[in-house]
TORPA-906238 format. One line per field, with one value per residue (C-alpha): residue number from 1; x, y, z. Coordinates in nm, 3 decimals, padded with zeros to 5 digits. Example, Ala and Ser with C-alpha at 12.3 -4.5 7.8 and 13.67 -1.06 7.14 Angstrom:
2
resi	1  2
east	01.230  01.367
north	-00.450  -00.106
up	00.780  00.714
# end
This chain:
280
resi	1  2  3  4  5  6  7  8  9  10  11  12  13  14  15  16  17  18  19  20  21  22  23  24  25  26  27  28  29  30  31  32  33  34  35  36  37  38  39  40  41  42  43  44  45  46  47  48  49  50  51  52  53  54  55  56  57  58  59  60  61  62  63  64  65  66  67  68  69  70  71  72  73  74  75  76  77  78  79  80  81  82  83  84  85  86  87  88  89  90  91  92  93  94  95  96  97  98  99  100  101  102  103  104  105  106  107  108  109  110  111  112  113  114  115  116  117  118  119  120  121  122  123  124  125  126  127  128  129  130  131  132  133  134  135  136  137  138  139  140  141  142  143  144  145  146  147  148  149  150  151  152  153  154  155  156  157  158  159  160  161  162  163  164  165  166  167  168  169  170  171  172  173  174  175  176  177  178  179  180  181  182  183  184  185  186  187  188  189  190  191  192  193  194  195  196  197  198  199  200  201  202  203  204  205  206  207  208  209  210  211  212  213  214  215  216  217  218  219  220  221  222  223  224  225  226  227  228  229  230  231  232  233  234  235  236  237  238  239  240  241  242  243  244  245  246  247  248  249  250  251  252  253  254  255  256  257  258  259  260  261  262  263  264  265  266  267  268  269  270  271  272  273  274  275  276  277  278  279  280
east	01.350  01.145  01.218  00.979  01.058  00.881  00.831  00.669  00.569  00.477  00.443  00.817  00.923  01.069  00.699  00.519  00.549  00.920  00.924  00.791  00.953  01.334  01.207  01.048  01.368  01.617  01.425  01.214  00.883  00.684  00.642  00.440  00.353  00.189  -00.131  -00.214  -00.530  -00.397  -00.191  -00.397  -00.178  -00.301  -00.157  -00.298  -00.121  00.274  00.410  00.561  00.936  00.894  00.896  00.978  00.703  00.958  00.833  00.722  00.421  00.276  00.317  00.162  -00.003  -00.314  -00.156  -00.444  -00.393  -00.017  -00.005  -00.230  00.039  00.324  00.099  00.022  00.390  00.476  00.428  00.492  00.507  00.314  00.201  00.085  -00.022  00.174  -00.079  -00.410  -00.595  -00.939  -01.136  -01.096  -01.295  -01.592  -01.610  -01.827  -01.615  -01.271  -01.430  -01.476  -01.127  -00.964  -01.137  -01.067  -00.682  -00.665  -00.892  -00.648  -00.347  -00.443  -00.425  -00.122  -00.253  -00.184  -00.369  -00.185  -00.385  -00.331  -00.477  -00.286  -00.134  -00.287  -00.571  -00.660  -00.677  -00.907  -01.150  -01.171  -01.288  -01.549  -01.306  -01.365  -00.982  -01.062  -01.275  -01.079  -00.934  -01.275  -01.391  -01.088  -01.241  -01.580  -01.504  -01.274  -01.562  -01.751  -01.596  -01.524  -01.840  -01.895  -01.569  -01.708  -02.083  -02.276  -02.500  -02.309  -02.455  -02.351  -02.521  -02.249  -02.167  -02.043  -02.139  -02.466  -02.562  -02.882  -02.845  -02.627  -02.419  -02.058  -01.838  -01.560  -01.456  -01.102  -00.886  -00.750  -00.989  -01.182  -00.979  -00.639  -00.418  -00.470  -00.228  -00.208  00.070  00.177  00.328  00.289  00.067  -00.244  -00.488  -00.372  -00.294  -00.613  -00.717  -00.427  -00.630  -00.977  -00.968  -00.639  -00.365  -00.060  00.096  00.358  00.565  00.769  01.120  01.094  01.265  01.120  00.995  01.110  00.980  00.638  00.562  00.454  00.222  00.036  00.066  -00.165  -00.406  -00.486  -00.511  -00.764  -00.943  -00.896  -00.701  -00.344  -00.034  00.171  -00.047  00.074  00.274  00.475  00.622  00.914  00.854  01.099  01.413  01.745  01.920  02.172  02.363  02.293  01.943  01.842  02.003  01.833  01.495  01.585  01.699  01.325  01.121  01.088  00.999  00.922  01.110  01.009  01.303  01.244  01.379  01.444  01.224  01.293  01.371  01.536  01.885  01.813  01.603  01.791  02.128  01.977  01.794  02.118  02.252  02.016  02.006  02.343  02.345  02.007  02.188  02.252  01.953  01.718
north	00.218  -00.018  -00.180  -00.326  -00.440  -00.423  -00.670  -00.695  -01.074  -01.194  -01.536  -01.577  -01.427  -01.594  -01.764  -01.533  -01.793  -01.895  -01.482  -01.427  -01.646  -01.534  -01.145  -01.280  -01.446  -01.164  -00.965  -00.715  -00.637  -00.588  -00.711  -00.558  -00.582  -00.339  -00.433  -00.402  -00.590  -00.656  -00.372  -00.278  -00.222  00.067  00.393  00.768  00.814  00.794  00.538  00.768  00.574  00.612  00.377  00.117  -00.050  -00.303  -00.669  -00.721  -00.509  -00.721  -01.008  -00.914  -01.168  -01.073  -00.909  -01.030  -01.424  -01.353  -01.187  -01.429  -01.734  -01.496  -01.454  -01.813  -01.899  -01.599  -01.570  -01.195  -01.056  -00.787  -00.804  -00.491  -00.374  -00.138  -00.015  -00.103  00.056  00.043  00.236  -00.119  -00.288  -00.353  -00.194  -00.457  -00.763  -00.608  -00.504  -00.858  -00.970  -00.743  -00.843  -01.182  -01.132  -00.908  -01.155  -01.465  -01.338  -01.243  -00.839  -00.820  -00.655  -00.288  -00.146  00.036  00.249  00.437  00.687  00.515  00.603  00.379  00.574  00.262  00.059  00.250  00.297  -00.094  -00.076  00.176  00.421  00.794  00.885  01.249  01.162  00.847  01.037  01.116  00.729  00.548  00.825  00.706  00.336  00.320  00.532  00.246  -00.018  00.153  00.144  -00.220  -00.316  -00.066  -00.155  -00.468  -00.342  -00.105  00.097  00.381  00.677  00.817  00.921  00.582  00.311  00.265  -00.005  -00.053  -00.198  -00.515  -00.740  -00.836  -01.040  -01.133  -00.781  -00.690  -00.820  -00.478  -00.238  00.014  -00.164  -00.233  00.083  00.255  00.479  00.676  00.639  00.933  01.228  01.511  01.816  01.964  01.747  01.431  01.589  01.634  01.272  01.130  01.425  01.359  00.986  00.798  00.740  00.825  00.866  00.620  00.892  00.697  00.702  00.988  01.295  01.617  01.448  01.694  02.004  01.850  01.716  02.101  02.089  01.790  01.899  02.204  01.934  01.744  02.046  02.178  01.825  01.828  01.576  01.545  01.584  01.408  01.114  01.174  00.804  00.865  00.568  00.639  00.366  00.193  00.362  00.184  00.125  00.403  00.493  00.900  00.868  00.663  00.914  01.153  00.991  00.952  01.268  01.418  01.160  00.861  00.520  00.297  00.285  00.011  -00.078  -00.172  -00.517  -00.573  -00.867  -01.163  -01.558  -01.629  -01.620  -01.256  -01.135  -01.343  -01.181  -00.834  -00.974  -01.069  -00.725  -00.497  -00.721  -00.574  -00.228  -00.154  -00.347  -00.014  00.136  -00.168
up	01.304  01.152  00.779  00.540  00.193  -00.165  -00.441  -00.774  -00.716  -01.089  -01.238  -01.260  -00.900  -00.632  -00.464  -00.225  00.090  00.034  00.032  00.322  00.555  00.442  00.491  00.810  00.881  00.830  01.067  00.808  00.963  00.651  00.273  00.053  -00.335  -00.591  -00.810  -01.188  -01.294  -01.647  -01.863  -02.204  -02.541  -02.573  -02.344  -02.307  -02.009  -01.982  -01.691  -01.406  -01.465  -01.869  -02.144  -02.205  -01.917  -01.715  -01.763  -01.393  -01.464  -01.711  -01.480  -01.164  -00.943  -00.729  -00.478  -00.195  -00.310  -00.275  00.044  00.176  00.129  00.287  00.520  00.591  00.565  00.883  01.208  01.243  00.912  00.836  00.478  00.268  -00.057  -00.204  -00.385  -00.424  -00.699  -00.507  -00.775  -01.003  -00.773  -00.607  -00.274  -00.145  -00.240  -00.156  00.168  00.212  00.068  00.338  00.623  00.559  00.502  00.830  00.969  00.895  00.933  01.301  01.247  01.000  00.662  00.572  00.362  00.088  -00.189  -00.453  -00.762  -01.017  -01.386  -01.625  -01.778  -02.008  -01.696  -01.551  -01.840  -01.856  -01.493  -01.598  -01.368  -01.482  -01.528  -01.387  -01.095  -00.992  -00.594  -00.574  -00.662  -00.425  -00.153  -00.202  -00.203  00.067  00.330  00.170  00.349  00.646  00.682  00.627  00.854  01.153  01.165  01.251  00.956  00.722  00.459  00.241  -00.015  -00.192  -00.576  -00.643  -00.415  -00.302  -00.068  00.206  00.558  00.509  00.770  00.603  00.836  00.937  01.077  01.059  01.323  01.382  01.566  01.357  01.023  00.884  00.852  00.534  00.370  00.063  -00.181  -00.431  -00.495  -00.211  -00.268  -00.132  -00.305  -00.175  00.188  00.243  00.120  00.389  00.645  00.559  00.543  00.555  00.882  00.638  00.338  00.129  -00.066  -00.322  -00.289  -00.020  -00.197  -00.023  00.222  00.526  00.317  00.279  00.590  00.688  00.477  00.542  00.927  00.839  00.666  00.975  01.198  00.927  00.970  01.337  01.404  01.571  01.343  01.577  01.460  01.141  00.986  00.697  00.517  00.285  -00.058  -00.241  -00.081  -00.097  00.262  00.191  00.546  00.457  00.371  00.653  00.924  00.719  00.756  01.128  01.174  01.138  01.290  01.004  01.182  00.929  00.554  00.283  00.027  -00.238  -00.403  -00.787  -00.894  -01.022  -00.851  -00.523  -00.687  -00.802  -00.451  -00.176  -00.175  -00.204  00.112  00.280  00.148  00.265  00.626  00.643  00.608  00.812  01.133  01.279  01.216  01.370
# end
């Protein structure tokens, strides 16, 4: 099994290269780190862990400038975000921004990417709150386009573009992994089916009496469900849950680490280096 962590790296966090070589160091094969663009005062949509909103979120750094130091600072590390909100940005540019990181960091970027909660957010972005799976859809065959083609172009709802070269190309052949983080259910089973190669469910309750499900979603799309990579998001390194994870087939697990300097992450580092000894 295969253990990743996750961190909310802010402007008061432990730095994202010091980061990345004591995960690299303690044997974790992955780090990854969520995204908010900036959190508005106002709030018509409840955050998923309630009120108040923790501190961290406020003080996100760009995840793609941090990742790119941890990945600077590695040799092996693969670096991830955990999640992208891709209908905040311009397909185009973050096609670019990707490439360049995968590029770089000689194949090592996973690409993370999410729906999101933040309905204000959104609407700053000019993201329709309803239509936003169908925007992240659109955006993301967007650059797949761009990262597959020596001239990529694209006529959908919400991204238009003619014949246009964009290099680098990913490192990793067609792109960077991309999987879907969220709550299970049909609607985004068939995202993960239709145009994803997993899915990041957070703290992976219900994960076994899913999975059937989003089996019968890639045989509707045609493709394999042994294929299928499920990620399990912000778990803690509890002995039970990890055999449990094993015991149906779960290769990969990202825990998730509390926030905060190197006094606060690096013994939770040393901690969790620990218990997963078994297990790696």
């Amino acid at each position: 099994m295969r253990f990743g962590v996750t961190v909310f790296l802010t402007d008061y966090s432990i730095d994202p290269a010091e980061l990345g070589r004591e995960v690299e160091a303690r044997g974790f094969e992955s780090m990854w780190t969520p995204e908010h663009t900036h959190i508005p005062v106002s709030r018509k949509t409840p955050p998923p862990m309630g009120e108040p909103l923790p501190k961290q979120y406020y003080h996100c750094l760009d995840p793609f400038v941090a990742l790119s130091y941890a990945a600077a600072a590695t040799k092996t590390l693969r670096v991830g975000t955990g999640i992208c909100l891709v209908a905040q940005h311009d397909p185009i540019a973050l096609a670019k921004t990707i490439a360049t990181l995968d590029h770089l960091s000689g194949g090592r970027f996973d690409f993370g990417v999410g729906f999101g909660w933040n309905q204000d957010e959104m609407e700053h972005h000019g993201v329709p709150y309803a239509r936003r799976r169908e925007m992240v859809k659109d955006r993301v065959q967007a650059m797949q386009s761009l990262w597959t083609n020596e001239q990529g172009s694209y006529d959908g709802e919400f991204t238009t573009f003619e014949a246009s070269f964009s290099w680098p190309k990913p490192k990793q052949e067609p792109y960077p992994p991309i999987y879907i983080g969220g709550e299970g259910g049909p609607r985004l089973f068939k995202h993960v089916a239709d145009w994803a190669d997993g899915w990041i469910p957070i703290g992976g309750r219900g994960i076994r009496q899913k999975l059937p499900q989003l089996q019968a979603e890639y045989e509707k799309a045609g493709r394999d469900p042994a294929t299928i990579k499920v990620i399990p998001f912000g778990s803690l390194p509890d002995q039970g849950k990890l055999e449990y994870f094993a015991s149906f087939g779960i290769e990969e697990i990202v825990l998730g680490v509390d926030p905060g300097g190197r006094d606060t992450v690096l013994p939770i580092l040393d901690r969790y280096a620990k218990e997963i000894a078994n297990f790696v």
